[in-house]
PAPAZA-509171 format. One record per residue (C-alpha): residue number from 1; residue in one letter; x, y, z. Coordinates in Angstrom, 1 decimal, padded with zeros to 4 digits. Last residue first. Layout:
BEGIN
+-----+--------+--------+--------+--------+
| num | residu |   east |  north |     up |
+-----+--------+--------+--------+--------+
| NUM |      A |      X |      Y |      Z |
...
+-----+--------+--------+--------+--------+
//
This chain:
BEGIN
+-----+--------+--------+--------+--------+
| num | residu |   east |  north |     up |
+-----+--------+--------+--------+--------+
| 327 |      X | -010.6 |  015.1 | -040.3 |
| 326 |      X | -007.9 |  012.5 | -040.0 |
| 325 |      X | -004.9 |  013.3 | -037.7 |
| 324 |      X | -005.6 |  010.5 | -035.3 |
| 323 |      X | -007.0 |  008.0 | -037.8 |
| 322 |      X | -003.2 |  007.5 | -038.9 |
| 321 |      X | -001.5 |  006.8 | -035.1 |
| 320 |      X | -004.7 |  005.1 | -034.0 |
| 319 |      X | -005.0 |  002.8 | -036.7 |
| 318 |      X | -002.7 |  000.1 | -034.6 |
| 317 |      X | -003.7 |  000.8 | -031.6 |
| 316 |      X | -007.2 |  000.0 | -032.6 |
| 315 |      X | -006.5 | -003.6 | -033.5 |
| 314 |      X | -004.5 | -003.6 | -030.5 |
| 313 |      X | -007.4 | -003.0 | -028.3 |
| 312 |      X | -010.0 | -005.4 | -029.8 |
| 311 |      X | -011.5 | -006.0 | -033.2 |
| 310 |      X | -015.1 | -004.4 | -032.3 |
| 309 |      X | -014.8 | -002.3 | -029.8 |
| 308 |      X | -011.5 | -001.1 | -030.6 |
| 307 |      X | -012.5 | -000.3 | -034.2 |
| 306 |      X | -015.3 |  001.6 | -032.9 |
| 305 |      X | -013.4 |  003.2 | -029.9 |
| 304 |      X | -010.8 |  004.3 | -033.1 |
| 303 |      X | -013.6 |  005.8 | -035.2 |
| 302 |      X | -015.3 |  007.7 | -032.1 |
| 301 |      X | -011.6 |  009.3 | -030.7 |
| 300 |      X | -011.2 |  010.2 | -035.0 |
| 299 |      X | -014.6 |  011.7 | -035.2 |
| 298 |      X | -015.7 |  011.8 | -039.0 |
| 297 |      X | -019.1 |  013.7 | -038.8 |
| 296 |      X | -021.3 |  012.1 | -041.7 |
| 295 |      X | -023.3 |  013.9 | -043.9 |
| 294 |      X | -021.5 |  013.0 | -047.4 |
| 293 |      X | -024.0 |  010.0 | -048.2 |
| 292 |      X | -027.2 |  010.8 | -047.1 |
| 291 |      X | -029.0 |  010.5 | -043.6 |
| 290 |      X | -026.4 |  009.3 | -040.6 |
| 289 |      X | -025.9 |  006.1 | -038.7 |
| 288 |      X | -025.3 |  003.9 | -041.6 |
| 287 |      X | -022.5 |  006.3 | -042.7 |
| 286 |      X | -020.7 |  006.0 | -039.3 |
| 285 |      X | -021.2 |  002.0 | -039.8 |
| 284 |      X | -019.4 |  002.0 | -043.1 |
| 283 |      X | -016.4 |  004.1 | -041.1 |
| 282 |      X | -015.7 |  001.2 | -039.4 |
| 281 |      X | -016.2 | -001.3 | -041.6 |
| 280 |      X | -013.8 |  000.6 | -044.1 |
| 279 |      X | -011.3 |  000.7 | -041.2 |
| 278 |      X | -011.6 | -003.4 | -040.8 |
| 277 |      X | -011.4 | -003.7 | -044.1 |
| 276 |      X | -007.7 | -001.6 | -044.1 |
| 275 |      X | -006.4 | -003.7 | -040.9 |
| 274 |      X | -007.8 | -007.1 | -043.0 |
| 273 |      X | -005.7 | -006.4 | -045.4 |
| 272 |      X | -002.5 | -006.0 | -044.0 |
| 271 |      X | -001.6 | -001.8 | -044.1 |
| 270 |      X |  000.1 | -000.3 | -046.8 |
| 269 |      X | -001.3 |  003.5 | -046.3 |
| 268 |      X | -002.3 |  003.6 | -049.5 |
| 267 |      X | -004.4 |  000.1 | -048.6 |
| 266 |      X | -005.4 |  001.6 | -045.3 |
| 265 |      X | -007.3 |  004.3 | -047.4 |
| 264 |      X | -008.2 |  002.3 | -049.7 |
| 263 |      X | -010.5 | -000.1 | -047.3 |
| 262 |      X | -012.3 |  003.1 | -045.5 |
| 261 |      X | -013.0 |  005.1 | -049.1 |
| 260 |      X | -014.4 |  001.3 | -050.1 |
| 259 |      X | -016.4 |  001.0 | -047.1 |
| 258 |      X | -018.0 |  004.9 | -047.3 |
| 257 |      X | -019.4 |  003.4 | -050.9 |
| 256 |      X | -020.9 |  000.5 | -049.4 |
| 255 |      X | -022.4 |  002.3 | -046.5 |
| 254 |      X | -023.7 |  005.3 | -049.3 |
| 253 |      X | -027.3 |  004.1 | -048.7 |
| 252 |      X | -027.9 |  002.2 | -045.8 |
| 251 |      X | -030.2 |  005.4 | -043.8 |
| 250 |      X | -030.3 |  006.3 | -040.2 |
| 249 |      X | -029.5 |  002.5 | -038.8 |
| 248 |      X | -029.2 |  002.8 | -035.3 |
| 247 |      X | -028.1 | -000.2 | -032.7 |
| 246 |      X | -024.8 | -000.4 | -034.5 |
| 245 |      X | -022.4 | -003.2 | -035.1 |
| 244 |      X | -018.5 | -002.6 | -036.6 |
| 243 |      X | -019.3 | -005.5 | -039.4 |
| 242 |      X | -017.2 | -008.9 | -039.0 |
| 241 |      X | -014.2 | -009.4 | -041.0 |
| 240 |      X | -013.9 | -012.9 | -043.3 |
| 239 |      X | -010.5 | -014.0 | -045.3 |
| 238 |      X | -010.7 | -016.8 | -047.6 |
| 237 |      X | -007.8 | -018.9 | -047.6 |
| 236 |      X | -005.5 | -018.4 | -050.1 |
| 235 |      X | -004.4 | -019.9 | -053.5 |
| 234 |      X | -006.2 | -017.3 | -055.4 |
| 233 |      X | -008.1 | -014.6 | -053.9 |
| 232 |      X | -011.0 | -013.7 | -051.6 |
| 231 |      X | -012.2 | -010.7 | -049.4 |
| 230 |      X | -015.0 | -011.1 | -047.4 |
| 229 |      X | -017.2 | -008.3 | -045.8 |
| 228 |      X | -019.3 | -007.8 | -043.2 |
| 227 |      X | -022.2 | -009.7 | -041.5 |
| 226 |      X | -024.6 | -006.9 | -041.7 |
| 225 |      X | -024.0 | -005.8 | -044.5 |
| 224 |      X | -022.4 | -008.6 | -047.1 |
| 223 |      X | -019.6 | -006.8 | -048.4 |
| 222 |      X | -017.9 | -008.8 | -051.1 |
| 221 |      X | -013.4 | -008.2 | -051.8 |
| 220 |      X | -012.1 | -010.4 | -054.5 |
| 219 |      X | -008.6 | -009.7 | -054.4 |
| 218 |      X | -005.7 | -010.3 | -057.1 |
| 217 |      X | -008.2 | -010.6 | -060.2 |
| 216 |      X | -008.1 | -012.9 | -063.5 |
| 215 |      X | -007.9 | -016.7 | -061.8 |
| 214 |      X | -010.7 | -015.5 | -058.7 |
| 213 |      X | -013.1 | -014.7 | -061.4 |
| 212 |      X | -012.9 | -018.1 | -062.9 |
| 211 |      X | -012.9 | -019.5 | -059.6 |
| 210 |      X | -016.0 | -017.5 | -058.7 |
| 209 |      X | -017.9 | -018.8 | -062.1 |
| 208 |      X | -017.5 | -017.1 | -065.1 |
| 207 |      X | -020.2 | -016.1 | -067.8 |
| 206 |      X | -019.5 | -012.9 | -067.6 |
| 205 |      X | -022.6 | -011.3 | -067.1 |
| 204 |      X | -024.4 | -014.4 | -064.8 |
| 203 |      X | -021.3 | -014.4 | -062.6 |
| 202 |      X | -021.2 | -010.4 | -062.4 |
| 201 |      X | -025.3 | -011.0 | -060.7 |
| 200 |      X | -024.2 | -013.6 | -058.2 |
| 199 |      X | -021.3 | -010.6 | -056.5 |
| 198 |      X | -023.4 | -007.9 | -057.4 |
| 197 |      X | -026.6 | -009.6 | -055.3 |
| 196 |      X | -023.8 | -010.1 | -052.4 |
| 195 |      X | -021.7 | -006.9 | -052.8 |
| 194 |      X | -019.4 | -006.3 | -055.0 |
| 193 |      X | -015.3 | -004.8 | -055.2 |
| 192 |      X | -013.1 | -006.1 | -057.7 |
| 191 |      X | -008.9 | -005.4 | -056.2 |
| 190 |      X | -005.9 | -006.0 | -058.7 |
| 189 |      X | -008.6 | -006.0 | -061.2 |
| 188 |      X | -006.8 | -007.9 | -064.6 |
| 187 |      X | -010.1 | -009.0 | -065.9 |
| 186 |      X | -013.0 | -006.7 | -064.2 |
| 185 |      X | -013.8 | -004.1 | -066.7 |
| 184 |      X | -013.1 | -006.4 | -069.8 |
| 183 |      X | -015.2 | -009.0 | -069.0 |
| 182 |      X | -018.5 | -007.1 | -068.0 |
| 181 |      X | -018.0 | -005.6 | -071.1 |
| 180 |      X | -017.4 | -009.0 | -072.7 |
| 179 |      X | -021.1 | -010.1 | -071.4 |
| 178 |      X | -023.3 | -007.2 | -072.1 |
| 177 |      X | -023.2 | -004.4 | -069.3 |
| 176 |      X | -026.1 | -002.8 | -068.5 |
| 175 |      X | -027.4 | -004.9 | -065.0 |
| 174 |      X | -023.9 | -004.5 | -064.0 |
| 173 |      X | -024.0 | -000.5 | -064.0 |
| 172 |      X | -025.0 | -000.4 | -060.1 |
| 171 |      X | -021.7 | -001.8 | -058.8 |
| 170 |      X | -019.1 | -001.9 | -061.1 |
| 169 |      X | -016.3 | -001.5 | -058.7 |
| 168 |      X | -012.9 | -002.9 | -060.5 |
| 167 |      X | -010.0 | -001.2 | -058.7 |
| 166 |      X | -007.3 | -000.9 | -061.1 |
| 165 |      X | -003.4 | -001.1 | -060.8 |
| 164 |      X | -001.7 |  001.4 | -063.3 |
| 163 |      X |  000.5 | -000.2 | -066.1 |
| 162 |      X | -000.5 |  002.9 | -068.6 |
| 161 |      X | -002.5 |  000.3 | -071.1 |
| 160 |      X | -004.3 | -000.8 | -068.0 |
| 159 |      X | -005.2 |  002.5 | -066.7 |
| 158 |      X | -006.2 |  003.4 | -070.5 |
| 157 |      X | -008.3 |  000.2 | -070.6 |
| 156 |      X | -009.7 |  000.9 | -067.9 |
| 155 |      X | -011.4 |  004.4 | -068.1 |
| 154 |      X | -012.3 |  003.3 | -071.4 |
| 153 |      X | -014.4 |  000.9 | -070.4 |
| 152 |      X | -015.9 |  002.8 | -067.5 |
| 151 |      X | -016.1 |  005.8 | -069.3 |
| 150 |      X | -018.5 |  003.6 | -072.3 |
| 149 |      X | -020.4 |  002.4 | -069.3 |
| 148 |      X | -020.9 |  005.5 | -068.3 |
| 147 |      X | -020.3 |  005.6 | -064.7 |
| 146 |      X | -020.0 |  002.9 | -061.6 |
| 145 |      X | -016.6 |  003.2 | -060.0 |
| 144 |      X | -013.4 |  002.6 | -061.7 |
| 143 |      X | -010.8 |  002.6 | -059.0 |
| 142 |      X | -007.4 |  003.7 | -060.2 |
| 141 |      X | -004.1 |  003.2 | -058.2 |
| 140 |      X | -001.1 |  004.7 | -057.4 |
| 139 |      X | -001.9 |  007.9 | -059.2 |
| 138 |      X |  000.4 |  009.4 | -061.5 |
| 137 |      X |  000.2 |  013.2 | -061.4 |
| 136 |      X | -002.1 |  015.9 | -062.1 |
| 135 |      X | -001.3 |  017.2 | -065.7 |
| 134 |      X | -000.3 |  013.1 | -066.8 |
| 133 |      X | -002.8 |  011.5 | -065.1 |
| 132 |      X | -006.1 |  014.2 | -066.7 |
| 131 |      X | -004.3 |  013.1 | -069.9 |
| 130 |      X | -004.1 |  009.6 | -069.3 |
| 129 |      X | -007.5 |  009.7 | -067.9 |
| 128 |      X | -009.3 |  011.5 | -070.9 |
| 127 |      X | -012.6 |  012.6 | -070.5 |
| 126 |      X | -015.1 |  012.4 | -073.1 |
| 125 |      X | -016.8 |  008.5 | -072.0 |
| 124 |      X | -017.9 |  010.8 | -069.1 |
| 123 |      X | -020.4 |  013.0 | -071.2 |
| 122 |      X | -023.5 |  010.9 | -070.4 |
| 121 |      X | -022.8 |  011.6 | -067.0 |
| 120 |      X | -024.4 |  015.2 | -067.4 |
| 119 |      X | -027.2 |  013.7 | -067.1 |
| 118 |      X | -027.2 |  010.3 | -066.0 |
| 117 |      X | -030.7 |  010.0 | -064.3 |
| 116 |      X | -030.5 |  006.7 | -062.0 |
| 115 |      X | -033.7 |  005.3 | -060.5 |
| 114 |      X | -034.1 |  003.3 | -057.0 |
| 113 |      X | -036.6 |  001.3 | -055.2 |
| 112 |      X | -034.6 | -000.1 | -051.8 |
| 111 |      X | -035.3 | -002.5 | -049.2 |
| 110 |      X | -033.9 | -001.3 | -045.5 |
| 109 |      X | -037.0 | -003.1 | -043.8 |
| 108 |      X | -038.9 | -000.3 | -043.0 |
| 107 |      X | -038.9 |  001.0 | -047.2 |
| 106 |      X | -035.9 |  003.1 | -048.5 |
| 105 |      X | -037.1 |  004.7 | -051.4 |
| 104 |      X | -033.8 |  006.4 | -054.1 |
| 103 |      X | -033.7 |  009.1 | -056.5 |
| 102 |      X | -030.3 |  009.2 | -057.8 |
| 101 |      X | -029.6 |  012.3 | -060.2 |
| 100 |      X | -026.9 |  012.9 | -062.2 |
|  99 |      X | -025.7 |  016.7 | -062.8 |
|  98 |      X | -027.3 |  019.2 | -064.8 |
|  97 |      X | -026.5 |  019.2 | -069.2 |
|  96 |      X | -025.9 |  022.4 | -071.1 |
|  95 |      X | -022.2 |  023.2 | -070.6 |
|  94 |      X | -021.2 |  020.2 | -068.8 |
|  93 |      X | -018.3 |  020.1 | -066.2 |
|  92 |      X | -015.5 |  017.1 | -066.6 |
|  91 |      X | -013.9 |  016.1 | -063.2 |
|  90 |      X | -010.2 |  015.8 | -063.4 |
|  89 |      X | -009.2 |  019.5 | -061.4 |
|  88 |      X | -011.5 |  017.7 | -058.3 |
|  87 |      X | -008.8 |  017.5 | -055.8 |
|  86 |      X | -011.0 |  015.9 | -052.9 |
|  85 |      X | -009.6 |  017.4 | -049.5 |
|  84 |      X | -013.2 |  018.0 | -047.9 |
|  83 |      X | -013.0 |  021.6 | -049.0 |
|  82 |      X | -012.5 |  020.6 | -052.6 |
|  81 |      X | -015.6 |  018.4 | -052.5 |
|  80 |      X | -018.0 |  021.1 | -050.6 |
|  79 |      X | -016.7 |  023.9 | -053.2 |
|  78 |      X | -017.1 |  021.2 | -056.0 |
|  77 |      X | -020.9 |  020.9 | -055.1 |
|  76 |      X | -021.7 |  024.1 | -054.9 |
|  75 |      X | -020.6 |  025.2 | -058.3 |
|  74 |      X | -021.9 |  021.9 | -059.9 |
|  73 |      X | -025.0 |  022.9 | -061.3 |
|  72 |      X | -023.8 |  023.2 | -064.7 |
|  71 |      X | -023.7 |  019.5 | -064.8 |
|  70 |      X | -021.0 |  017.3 | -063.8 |
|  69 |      X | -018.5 |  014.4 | -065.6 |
|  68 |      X | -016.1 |  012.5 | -063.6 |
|  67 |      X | -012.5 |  012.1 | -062.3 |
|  66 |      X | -012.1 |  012.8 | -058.7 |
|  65 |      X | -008.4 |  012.4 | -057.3 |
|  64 |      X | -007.8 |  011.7 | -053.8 |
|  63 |      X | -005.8 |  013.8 | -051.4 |
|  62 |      X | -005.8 |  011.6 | -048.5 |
|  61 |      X | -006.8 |  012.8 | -044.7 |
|  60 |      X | -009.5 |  010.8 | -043.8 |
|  59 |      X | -011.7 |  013.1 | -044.8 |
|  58 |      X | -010.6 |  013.1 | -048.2 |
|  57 |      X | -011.0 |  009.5 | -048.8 |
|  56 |      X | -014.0 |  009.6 | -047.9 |
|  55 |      X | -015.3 |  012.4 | -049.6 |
|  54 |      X | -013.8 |  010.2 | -052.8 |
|  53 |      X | -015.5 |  007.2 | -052.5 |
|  52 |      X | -018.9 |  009.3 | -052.0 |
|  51 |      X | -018.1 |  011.8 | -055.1 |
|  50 |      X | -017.0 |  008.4 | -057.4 |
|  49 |      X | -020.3 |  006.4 | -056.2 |
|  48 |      X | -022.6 |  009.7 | -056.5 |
|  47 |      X | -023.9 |  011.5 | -053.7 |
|  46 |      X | -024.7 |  015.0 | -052.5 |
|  45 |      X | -028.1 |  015.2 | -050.5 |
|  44 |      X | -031.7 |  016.0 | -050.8 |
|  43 |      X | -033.5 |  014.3 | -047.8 |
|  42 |      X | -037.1 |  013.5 | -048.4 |
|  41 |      X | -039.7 |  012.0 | -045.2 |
|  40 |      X | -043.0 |  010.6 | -045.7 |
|  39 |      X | -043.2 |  008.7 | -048.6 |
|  38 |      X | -046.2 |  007.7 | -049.8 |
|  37 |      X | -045.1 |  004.8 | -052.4 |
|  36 |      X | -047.1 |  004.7 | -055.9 |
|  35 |      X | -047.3 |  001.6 | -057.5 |
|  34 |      X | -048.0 | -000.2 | -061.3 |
|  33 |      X | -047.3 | -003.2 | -061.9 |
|  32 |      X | -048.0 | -005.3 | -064.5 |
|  31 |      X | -045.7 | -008.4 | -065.1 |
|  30 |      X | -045.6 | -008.8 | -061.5 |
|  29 |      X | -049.3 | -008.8 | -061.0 |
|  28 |      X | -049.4 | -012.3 | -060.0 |
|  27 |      X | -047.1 | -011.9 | -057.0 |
|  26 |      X | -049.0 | -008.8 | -055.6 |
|  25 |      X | -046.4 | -006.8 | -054.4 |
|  24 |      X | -047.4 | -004.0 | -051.6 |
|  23 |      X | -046.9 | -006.3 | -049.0 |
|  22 |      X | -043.1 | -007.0 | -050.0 |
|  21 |      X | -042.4 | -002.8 | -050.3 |
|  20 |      X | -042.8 | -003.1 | -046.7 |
|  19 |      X | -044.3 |  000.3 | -044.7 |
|  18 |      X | -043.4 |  003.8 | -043.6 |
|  17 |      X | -041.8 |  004.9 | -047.1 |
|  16 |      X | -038.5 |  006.8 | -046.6 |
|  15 |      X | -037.3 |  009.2 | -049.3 |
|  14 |      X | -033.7 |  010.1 | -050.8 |
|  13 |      X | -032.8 |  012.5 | -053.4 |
|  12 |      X | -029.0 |  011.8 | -054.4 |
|  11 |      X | -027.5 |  014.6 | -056.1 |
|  10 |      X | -024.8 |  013.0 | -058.6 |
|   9 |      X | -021.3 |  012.4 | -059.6 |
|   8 |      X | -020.4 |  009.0 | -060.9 |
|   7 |      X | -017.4 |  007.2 | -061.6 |
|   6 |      X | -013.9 |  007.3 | -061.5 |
|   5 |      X | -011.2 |  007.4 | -058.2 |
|   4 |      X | -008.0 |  008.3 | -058.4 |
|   3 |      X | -005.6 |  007.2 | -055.6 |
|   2 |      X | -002.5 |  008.6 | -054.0 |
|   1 |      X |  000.0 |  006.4 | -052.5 |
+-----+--------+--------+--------+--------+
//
C-alpha cells in the first residue's frame, strides 16, 4: 500500500538554551513578557511534518508520496528527499517565495519555544490532490499533516470525495483552526493522530468530547513520550505500547513525526496494530537520539535489538523479515 503524505515542508533551525524556561517566567508578568534565551548551540536541519513523515517512510523502504508547497530554495532539499526514496513529483515549488521555516528552543528540561514561517506554504491550498492522484497513482491512504489550513481542508475533502482513507494529523495547526474546521479535518479519519496537549486542545476546537471523537474516527492513536502511545476506538478496549527507552535524549523534535513514518509503515505492510506502534516507537527513539529531524542512521540489526529489547524476542522476529531490507 502506498501512502501520500500532506503537509509541511520546511528548514528547521533548532537551538538549545542551558537553563529552564519555568525560572525565567515571572507569573505576574505573563501578560507582558518580553525574553531573550542565550542559546548556545544551533543546528540548521531539514524538517517539516510532511518532509519528516515522509523520510521515514522512505527509509524504511516505502515509496511514499510528498505533496506540499516549497520555496525556491528547494534544489537541495528534493535531491536529499528523492535519494531517501520520497517521490516528491506532488510537491508544489514557488517562484518567488523560500521554504517554511521552524525555529525552535529546546530548554534542559525538553520544553520547547517555537515559531512557524509559512513561506512558500502559503501556496499549498493551490495544489490539487486528485490531480497530483491521478498522474502518480492512487495511494492507499492520505495523511494530512499540519499545512495551510486552507490545504488541509481541501486536501481532505478531495480524499474523502475520492473514497481514500485519511490520516487526520493536525498537530501544530490546532491552535488556528475555528471549530468546524477542526470538524471537518478529523470526522471520517480512519486513523487521527495527537499527542497529549493536541489530544485536550482538539476537544476544546471541536467541541467534542473523546467519545464524540471516538463515534467519527476508526483509531484514535495519542503519543504520550515517554510512556508511549495509546491507540483507541469504538467498542474496544484501549490499547497501550510502552516507549523503546533510551538513556540519551539528543533532541525530541521530529520523535512524533519519525512515529507516524514507523506506525504507517507496518500499517501498509498489514501488520496488527500494535506490531506497527511498536515499530514507530522504535524508530521514535532513534530520532530522540540524534539532532534534527532527517539525521538519523536507520540500522536495521539496531532497530530489530530495539524492538527485541523492549517487546521481547518474537516481537522482533516478527519485523525482522521487513526491517531487514530497510535502508
Amino acid at each position: 500500500m502506498r501512502v501520500a503524505v500532506t503537509g509541511s515542508i520546511a528548514t528547521d533551525h533548532l537551538m538549545v538554551f542551558p537553563g529552564r524556561f519555568a525560572e525565567q517566567l515571572i507569573a505576574e508578568q505573563l501578560e507582558r513578557v518580553s525574553l531573550s534565551f542565550l542559546a548556545d548551540r544551533l543546528e540548521v536541519r531539514r524538517g517539516g511534518v510532511a518532509a519528516n513523515i515522509a523520510f521515514g517512510l522512505g527509509l524504511l523502504g516505502h515509496r511514499p508520496l510528498l505533496i506540499g508547497a516549497a520555496g525556491i530554495d528547494f534544489a537541495e532539499y528534493d535531491t536529499w528527499l528523492r535519494a531517501g526514496g520520497v517521490d516528491t513529483s506532488g510537491v508544489k515549488v514557488s517562484e518567488t517565495l523560500h521554504t517554511a521555516r521552524f525555529v525552535c528552543t529546546t530548554d534542559t528540561d525538553q520544553n520547547q519555544i517555537a515559531t512557524f514561517y509559512a513561506g512558500a506554504m502559503a501556496e499549498a491550498p493551490r495544489i490539487d490532490l486528485a490531480a497530483i492522484t491521478a498522474r502518480s497513482g492512487r495511494p492507499g491512504l492520505v495523511l494530512v499533516g499540519a499545512d495551510d489550513p486552507d490545504a488541509m481542508l481541501r486536501h481532505t475533502a478531495t480524499a474523502h470525495r475520492l473514497g481514500i482513507p485519511v490520516a487526520a494529523d493536525p498537530s501544530q495547526q490546532l491552535a488556528r483552526l475555528d471549530r468546524e474546521q477542526a470538524r471537518h479535518l478529523v470526522e471520517g479519519a480512519r486513523w487521527l493522530f495527537t499527542n497529549e496537549y493536541e489530544a485536550a486542545l482538539l476537544q476544546d476546537r471541536t467541541g467534542w468530547n473523546e467519545q464524540d471523537l471516538l463515534e467519527r474516527v476508526g483509531t484514535w492513536i495519542t503519543t504520550r513520550g515517554a510512556d508511549g502511545v495509546t491507540l483507541a476506538a469504538r467498542g474496544e478496549p484501549r490499547l497501550a505500547v510502552p516507549a523503546v527507552p533510551t538513556a540519551t535524549i539528543a533532541d525530541p523534535t521530529g520523535a512524533g513525526d519519525a512515529f507516524r513514518a514507523g506506525f504507517l509503515a507496518g500499517h501498509a505492510w498489514q501488520w496488527p496494530h500494535e506490531q506497527a506502534a511498536r515499530l514507530g516507537c522504535a524508530l521514535a527513539t532513534t530520532v530522540l537520539e540524534s539532532v534534527g529531524t532527517q539525521e538519523y542512521k536507520l540500522l536495521p540489526a539496531e532497530l530489530i535489538a530495539r524492538i527485541d529489547a523492549t517487546y521481547g524476542r518474537e516481537a522482533a522476529r516478527t519485523a525482522e523479515p521487513r526491517l531487514a531490507g530497510a535502508a
